[in-house]
C-alpha positions as MATLAB code, in Angstrom:
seq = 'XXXXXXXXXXXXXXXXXXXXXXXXXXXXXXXXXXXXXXXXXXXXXXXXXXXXXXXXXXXXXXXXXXXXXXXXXXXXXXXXXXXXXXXXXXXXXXXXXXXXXXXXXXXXXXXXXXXXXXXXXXXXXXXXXXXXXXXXXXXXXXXXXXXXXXXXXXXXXXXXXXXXXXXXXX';
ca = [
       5.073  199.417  -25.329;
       4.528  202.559  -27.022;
       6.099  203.815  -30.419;
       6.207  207.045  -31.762;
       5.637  207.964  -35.805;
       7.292  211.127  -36.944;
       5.584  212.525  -39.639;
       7.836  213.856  -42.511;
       6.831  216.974  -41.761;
       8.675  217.514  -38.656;
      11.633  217.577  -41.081;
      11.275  220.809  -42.996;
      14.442  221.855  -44.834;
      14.151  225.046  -46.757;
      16.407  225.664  -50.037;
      17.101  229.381  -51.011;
      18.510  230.741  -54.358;
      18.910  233.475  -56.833;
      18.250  233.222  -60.502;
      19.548  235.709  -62.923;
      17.731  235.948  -65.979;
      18.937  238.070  -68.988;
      17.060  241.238  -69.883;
      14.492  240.696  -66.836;
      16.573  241.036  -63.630;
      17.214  238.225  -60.834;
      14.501  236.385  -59.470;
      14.839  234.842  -55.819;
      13.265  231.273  -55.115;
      12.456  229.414  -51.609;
      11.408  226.121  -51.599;
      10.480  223.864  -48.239;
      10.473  220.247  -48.420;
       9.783  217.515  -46.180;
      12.838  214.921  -45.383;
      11.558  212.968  -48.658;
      12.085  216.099  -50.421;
       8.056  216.563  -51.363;
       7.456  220.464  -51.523;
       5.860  222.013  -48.762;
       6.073  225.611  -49.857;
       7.483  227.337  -52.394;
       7.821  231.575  -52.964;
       9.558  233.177  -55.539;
      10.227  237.106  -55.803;
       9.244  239.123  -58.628;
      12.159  240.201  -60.780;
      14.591  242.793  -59.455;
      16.829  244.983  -61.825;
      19.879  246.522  -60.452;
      19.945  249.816  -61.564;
      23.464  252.036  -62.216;
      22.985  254.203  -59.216;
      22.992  250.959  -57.168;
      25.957  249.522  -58.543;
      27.935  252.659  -57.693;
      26.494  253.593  -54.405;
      26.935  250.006  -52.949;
      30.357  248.848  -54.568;
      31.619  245.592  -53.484;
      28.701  245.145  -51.137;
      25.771  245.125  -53.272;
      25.273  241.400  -54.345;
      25.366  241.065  -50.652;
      22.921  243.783  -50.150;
      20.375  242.477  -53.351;
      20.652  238.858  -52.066;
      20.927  238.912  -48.424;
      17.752  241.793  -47.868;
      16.336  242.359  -51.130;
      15.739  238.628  -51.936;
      16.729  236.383  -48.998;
      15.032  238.168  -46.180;
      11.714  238.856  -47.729;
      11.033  234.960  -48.800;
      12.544  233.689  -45.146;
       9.940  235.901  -43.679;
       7.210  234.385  -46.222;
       6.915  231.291  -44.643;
       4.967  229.131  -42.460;
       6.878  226.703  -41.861;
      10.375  226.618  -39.870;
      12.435  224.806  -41.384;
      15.399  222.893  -39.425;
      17.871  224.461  -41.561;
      18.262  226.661  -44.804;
      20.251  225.689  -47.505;
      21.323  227.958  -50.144;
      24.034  227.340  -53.318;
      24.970  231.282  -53.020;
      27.194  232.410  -50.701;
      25.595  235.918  -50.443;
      22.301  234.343  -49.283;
      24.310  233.632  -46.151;
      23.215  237.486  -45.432;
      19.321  236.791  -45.217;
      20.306  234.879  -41.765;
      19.349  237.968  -39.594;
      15.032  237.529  -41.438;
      14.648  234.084  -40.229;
      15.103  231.787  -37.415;
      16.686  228.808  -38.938;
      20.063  228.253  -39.719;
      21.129  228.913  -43.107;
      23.765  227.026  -44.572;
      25.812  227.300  -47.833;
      26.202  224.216  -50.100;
      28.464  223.606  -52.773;
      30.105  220.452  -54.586;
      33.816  219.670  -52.829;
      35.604  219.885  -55.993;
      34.905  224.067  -56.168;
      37.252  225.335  -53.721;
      38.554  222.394  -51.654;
      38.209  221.764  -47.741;
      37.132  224.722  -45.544;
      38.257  224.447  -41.964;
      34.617  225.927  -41.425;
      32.904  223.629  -43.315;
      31.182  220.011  -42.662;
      31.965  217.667  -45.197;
      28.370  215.375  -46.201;
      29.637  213.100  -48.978;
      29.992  215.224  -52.573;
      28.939  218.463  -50.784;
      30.649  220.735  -47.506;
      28.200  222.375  -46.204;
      29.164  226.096  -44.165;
      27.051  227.577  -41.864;
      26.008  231.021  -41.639;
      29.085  232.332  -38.843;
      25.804  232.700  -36.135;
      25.191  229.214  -36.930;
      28.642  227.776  -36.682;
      27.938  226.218  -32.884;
      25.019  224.573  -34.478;
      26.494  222.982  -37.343;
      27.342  219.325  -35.081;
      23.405  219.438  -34.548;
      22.708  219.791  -37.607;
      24.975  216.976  -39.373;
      21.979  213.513  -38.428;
      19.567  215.998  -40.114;
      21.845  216.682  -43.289;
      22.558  212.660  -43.423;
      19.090  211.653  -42.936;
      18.269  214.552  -45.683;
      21.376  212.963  -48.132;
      19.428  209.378  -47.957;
      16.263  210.684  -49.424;
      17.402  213.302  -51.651;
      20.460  215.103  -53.594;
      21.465  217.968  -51.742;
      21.663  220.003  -54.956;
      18.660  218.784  -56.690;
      16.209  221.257  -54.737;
      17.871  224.347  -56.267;
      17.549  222.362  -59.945;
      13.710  222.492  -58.796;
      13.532  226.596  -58.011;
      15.155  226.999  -61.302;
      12.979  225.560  -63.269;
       9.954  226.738  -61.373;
      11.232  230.231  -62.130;
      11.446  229.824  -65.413;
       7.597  228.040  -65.974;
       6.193  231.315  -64.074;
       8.784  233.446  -66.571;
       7.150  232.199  -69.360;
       3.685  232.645  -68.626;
];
């Protein structure tokens, strides 16, 4: 009889975000973790300060444009690792899809806007895909659960923060 061991590192879930910090600019932050949620790698951007030319030239679409190339793209390409999916708490990171290879996937607590027909319920959380990644999203749901039994879905982005802030401050 033969058994197989998977090492938590065939898990790799990545967790994307932007933090805006007053008087500085917004910082982006990328953190991999294993399916226990131990880091794997983590990147950060340096700060980025939207200037008033920007604001009018790009309209509507520039927290799109700032999170989705400016931030989002550069740390998906960063990595090492590929992750099985990307999750990100900003809608607008959903734009960095086209720099990496994974899905990406936005999370957010089911008590902010209700039940999206495109989303995937996963107990306090609905989790909705990238619209490339939409086909995938059945796949994806044993990795989310197994994910959810180890760690808080949200709790990642808590991590980035905070990270952010110890490299502000020094």
């Amino acid at each position: 009889m033969v058994s197989s061991v998977v090492s938590s590192h065939d898990m790799t879930f990545g967790f994307l975000t932007v933090c805006d910090a007053a008087n500085v600019g917004m910082f982006g932050g990328y953190l991999l973790v294993d399916i226990t949620g131990r880091p794997l790698e983590f990147h950060c951007t340096a700060p980025l300060r939207v200037t008033r030319a920007q604001e009018i030239l790009y309209g509507a679409t520039l927290q799109r444009h700032l999170h989705g190339e400016q931030i989002g793209g550069p740390l998906l390409k960063a990595t090492q690792l590929s992750p099985v999916a990307v999750l990100t708490d900003r809608e607008s990171l959903l734009h960095a899809r086209s720099y990496g290879a994974s899905p990406v996937v936005a999370i957010q607590e089911t008590d902010q806007q209700g039940n999206r027909e495109d989303a995937m319920r996963l107990g306090a959380f609905q989790l909705r895909p990238h619209a490339e990644d939409m086909s995938t999203i059945d796949q994806l749901r044993p990795h989310f659960e197994t994910l959810c039994s180890s760690i808080e879905l949200a709790e990642p982005f808590n991590r980035i923060r905070a990270a952010i802030d110890e490299a502000k401050n020094h």
